[in-house]
N, C-alpha and C positions, 0 to 999 in steps of 0.2 A: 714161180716162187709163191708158198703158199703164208698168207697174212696169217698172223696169231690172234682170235679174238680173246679180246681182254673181258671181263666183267665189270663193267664199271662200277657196279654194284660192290663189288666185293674190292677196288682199287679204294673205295671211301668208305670202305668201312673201319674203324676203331682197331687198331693191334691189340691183340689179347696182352695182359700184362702177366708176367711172368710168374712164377712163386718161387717158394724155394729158400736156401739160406740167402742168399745173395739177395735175394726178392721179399721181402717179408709182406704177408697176408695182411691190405688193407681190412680194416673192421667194416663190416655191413652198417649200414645206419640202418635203422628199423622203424617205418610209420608208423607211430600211433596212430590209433584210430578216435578222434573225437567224438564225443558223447554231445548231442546238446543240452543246452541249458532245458530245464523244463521253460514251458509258457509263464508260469507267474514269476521265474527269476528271469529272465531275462528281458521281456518285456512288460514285465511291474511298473506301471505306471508313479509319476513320484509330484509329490506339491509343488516343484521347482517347473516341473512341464505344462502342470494344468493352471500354474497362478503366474499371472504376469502381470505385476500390480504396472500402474502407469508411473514410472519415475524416468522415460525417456520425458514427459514433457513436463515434468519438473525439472530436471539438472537444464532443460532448455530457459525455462522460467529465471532461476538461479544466476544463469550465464546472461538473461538479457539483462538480469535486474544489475548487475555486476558493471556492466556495458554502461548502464542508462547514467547509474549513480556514479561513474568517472567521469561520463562527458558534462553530467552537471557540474561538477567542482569544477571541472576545467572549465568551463563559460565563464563559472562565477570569480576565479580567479586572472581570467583574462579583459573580461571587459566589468568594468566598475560603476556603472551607471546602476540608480536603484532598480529601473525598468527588467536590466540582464537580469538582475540578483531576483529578483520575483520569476520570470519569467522560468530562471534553472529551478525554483523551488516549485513550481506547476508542473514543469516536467517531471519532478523527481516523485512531486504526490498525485499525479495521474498514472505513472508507473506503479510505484506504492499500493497502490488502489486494484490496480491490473492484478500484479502478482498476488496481492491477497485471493480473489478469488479464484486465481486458476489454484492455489494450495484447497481450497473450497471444495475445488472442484477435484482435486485428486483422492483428497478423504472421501469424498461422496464414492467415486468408481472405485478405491480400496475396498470400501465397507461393502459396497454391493457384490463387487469378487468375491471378496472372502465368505461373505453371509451366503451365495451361492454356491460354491465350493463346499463347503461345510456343513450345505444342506443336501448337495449331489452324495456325498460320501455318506451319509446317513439313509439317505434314501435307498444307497444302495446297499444298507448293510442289512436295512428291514427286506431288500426281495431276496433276500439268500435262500429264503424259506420260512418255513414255523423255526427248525433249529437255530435258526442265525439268532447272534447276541444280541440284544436290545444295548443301550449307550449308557448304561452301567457295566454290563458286559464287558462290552467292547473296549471300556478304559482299562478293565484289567485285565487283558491279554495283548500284551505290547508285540506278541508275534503274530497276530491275525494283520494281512496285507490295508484290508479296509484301516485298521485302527493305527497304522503305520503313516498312511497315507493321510488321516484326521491329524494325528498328531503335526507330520511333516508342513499339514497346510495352515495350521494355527501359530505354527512358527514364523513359517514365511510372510504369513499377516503381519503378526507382533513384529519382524525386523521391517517389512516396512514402513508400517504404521513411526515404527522412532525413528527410521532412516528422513521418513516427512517431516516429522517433528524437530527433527535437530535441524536439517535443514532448514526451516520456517525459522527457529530461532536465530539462526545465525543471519539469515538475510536483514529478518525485522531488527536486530541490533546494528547491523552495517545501514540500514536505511534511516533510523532514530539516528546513530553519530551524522549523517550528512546532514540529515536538517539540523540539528542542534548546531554544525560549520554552519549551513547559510541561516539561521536564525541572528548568530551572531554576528555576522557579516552585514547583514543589515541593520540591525542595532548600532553598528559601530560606524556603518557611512552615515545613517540618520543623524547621529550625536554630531559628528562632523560637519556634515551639511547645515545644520542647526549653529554651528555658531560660527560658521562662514557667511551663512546668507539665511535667514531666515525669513520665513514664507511672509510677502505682506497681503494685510487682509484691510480691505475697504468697507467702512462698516454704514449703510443707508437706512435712514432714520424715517419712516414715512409715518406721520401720525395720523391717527384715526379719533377725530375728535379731542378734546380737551385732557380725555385720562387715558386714552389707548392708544397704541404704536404695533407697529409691524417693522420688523427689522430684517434688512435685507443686505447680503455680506455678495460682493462680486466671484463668481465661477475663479477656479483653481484652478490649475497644475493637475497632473499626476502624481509629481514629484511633492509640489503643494500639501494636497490632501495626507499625505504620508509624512510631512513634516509635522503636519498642524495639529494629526492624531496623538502623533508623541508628544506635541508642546502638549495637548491639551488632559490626556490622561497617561503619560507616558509610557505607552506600549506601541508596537508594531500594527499592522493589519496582516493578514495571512493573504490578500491579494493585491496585485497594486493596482488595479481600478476598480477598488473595491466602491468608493462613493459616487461612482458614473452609471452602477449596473442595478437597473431598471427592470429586471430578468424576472419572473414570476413561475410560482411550481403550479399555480392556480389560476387560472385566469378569471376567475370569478372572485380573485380575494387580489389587493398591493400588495407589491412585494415582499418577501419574507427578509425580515431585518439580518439572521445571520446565516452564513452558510454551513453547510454538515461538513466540518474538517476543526481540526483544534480541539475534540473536543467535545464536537459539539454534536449529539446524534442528528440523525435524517428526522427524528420525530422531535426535536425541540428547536426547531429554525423558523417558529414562529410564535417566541411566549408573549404574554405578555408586558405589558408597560409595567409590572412591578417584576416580574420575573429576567425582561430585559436589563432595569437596573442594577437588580441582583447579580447578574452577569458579567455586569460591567466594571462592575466595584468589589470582583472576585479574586481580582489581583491574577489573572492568568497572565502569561506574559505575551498573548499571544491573542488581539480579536479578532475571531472570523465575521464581522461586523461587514455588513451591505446597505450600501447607496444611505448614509449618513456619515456626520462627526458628533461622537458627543464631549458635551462639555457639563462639566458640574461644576457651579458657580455655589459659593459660602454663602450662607444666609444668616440673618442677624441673631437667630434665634441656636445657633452653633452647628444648623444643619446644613444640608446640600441642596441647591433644586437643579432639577434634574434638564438639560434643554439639549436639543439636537438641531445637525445643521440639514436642510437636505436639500439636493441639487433641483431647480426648479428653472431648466434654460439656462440663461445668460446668466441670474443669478441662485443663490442659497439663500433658502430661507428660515429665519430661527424660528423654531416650537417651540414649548414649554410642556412638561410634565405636570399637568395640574387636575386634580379631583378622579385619578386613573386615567386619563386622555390627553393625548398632545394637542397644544392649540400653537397657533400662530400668533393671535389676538392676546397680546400682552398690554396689562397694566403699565400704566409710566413707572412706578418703581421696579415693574419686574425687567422693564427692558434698560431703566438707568443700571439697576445691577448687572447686568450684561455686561452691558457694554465697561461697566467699572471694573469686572473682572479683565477682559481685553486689555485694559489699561497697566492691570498688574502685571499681564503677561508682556507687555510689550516694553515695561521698566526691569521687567527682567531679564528681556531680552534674547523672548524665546518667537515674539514676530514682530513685525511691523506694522503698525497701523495708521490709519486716516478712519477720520469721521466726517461725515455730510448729512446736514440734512435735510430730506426733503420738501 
């Protein structure tokens, strides 16, 4: 019996489809044939590829600054001691401080971008040849690729550039409203604590011979020094151990009386004894004042003299503002009025006092 070979070839191949009435003639689809694009349209370079201003580590900035300034309100509204309420307002203005200059620092790499950018596409519009446009030219032929590409990347600058700018605004308004919450927030425990307990001060009377005194007031608190600044010129300090810090930008000069915050630039945190007064009696609401207290005490003549307290060990000792220089070596009526002003404060009820002397 003879086998039948099959084609297997031809078992899979496709059945012819019929035509006919019954069968109607599918339609041919017919390839087009694509054309490429020329080189300058399709790979035309564009401002969006060659600029890529830095605003990844700005929206990063944004997002910490966002971060920083909730967990401060939430400190300041969770624990109530004046110590929290200073401590969230250092965190919140060394962040403050931070994000300014990383925004510094993005304008700076914007403007370099762009200004290199701006000068690549020039540069390359002068090698075109002699014929190429010079940048009068080139503004007014908005279809030349070079002037396409000027234009695309002076935009993409300019929406950066406000995209930086809004953002900057918006934070430094979100960081202004939190201090202004903890500015008041401490104003309002101080007034409290103030006539719950107010700070006592021990005031030591050492004479020096028959017309002059040295007067020497016992070491403080934390909390103290921050009472006694309100009782005595009624404003805040901007740190809370602002009167203990010893800290020097110079080590060849004492320490600088105010700190750069408030206010107050990096080049004015060491004026002097008339320019400090001036500062004092500025009526800011806010002193960035270091390592003293001051007091101004009424004088007979309907003026002020000017004395500060400063941390000296165990205890404070009072100066006076006299002749442009602070002394310690006070006359007997300058340290009786002292101490008479102490007297007033303390029938008002803004400390407590003891006197001794030695």
């Amino acid at each position: 019996m003879t086998r039948r070979l099959v084609d297997k070839r031809a078992e899979k191949s496709p059945r012819r489809t019929r035509t006919g009435p019954g069968h109607p003639k599918r339609p041919r689809t017919r390839r087009t044939k694509t054309t490429p694009k020329a080189a300058s349209e399709a790979e035309a370079p564009t401002a969006l590829a060659l600029l890529t201003p830095g605003t990844e580590a700005l929206s990063s900035a944004v997002r910490t600054a966002r971060r920083v300034t909730e967990a401060a309100l939430q400190r300041l509204d969770l624990l109530e001691t004046l110590e929290h309420a200073f401590e969230a307002w250092d965190e919140l203005r060394a962040e403050h401080a931070a994000f300014l200059s990383r925004c510094v620092e993005e304008r700076r790499k914007l403007d370099r971008q762009g200004t290199f950018l701006v000068g690549a596409v020039r540069a390359a519009a002068e090698q075109s040849g002699p014929a190429a446009p010079d940048s009068t030219t080139l503004a007014t032929r908005s279809e030349d690729p070079l002037q396409k590409l000027l234009a695309e990347a002076e935009t993409k600058i300019a929406d950066a550039r406000a995209t930086l700018e809004k953002e900057l605004a918006s934070e430094v308004a979100l960081y202004e409203e939190a201090f202004e919450r903890i500015r008041t927030e401490i104003e309002q425990r101080v007034q409290r604590m103030l006539a719950g307990a107010p700070p006592r001060l021990r005031l030591l009377l050492r004479p020096l011979g028959q017309t002059r005194t040295l007067l020497h007031l016992d070491r403080v608190s934390g909390d103290e020094s921050v009472l006694l600044l309100y009782a005595f010129a009624g404003r805040i300090p901007s740190r809370y151990g602002f009167l203990f810090d010893d800290s020097t930008d110079d080590a060849t000069l004492p320490p600088q009386p105010l700190y750069a915050e408030e206010g107050v630039p990096a080049s004015g945190t060491r004026p002097d004894p008339d320019q400090l007064r001036a500062y004092l009696q500025s009526g800011t609401r806010v002193l960035a004042i270091k390592g003293f207290l001051p007091v101004f005490v009424p004088t007979p003549d309907g003026g002020e003299a000017f004395y500060r307290l400063l941390q000296r060990g165990p205890v404070m000792e009072v100066e006076l503002l006299r002749g442009g220089e602070f002394t310690s070596i006070l006359e007997r009526e300058e340290g009786e009025r002292f101490a008479g002003h102490l007297l007033r404060l303390k029938l008002a009820g803004k400390i407590r006092l003891e006197m001794e002397a030695g």
